[in-house]
Backbone as CSV, one residue per row, in Angstrom:
resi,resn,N_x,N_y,N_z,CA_x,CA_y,CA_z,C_x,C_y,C_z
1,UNK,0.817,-1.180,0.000,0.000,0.000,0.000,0.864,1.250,0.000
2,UNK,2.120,1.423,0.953,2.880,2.661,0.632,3.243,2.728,-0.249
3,UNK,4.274,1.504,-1.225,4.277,1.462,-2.267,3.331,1.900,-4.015
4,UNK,2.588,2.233,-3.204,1.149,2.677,-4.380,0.786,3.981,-3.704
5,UNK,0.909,4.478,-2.660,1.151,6.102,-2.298,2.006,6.723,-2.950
6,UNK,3.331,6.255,-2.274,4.592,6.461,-3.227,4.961,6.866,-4.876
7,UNK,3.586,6.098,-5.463,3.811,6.079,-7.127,3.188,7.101,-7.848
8,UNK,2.369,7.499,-6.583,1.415,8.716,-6.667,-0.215,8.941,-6.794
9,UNK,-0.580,7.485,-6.164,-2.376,7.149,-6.385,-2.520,7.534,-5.530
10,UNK,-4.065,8.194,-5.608,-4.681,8.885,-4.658,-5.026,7.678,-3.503
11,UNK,-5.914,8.101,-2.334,-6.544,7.084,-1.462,-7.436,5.859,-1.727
12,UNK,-8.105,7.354,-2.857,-9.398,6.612,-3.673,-8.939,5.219,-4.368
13,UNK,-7.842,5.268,-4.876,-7.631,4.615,-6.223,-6.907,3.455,-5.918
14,UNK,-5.967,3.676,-4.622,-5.614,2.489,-3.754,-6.601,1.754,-3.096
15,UNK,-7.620,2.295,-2.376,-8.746,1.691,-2.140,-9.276,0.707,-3.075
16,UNK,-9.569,1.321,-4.043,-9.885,0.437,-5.632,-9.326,-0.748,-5.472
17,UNK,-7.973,-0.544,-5.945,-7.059,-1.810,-6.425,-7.175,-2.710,-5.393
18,UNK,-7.101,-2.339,-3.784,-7.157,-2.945,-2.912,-8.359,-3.744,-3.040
19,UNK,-9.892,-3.362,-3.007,-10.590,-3.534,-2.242,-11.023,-3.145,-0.733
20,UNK,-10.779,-2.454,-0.561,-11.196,-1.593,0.314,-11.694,-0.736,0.781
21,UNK,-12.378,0.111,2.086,-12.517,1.262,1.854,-11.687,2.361,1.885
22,UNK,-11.813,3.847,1.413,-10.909,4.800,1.648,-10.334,4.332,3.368
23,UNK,-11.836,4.758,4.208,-11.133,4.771,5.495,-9.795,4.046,5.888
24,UNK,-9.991,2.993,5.554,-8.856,1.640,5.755,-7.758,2.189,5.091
25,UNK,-7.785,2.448,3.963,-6.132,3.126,3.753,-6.084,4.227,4.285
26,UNK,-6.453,5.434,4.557,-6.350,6.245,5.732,-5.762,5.781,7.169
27,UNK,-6.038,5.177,7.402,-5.896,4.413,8.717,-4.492,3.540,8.529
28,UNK,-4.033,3.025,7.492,-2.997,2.054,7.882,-1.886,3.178,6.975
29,UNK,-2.008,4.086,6.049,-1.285,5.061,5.686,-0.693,6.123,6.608
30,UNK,-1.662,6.438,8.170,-1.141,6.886,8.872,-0.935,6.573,9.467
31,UNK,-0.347,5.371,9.963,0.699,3.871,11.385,1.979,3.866,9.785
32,UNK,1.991,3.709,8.788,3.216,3.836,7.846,3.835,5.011,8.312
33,UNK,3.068,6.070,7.889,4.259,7.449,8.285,4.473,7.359,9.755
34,UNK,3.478,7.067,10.791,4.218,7.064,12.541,5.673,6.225,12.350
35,UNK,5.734,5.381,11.713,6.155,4.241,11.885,7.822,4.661,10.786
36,UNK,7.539,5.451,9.725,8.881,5.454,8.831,9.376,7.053,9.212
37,UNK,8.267,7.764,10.247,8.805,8.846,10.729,8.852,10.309,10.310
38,UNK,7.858,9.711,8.642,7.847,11.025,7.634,6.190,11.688,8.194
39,UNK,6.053,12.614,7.736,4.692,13.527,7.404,4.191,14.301,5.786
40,UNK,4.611,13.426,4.930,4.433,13.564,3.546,4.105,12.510,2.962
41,UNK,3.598,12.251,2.101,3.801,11.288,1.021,4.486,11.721,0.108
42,UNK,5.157,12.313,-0.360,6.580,12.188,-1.056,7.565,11.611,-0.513
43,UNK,7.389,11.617,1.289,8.709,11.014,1.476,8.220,9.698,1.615
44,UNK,7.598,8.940,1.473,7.044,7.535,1.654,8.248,6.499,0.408
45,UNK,8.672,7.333,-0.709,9.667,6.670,-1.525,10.962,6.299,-1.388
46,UNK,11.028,7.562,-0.767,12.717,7.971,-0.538,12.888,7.105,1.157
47,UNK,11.924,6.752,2.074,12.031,6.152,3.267,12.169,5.006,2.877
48,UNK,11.303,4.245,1.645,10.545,2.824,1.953,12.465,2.594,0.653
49,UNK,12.728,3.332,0.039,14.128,3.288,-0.751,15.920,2.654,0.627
50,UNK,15.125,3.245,1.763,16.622,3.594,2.254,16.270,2.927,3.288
51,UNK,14.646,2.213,3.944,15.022,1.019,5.096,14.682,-0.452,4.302
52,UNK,13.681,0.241,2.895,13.215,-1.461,2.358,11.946,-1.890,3.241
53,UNK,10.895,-2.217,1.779,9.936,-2.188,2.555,9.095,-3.381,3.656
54,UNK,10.569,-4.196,3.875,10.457,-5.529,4.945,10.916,-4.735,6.433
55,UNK,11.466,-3.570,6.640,11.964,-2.959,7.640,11.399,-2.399,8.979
């Protein structure tokens, strides 16, 4: 899912592909950034680049 933030899809559109609702990627998009320490989604690339996204 960060991986598809990262590429530049909206919530909506990850939701889509997922199956899901928006809320739900809302919700696990913001425990990613607590968690990689950013407050952007631009930096979601350059983080998930430099710990790997098993980290």
């Amino acid at each position: 899912m960060a991986v598809l933030a990262a590429s530049g899809l909206t919530n909506a559109e990850i939701a889509t592909r997922l199956f899901v609702t928006t809320s739900t990627i809302e919700f696990h998009l913001s425990r990613v950034f607590r968690k990689l320490g950013i407050t952007s989604r631009r930096q979601i690339g350059s983080r998930l680049g430099a710990t790997g996204p098993g980290a």
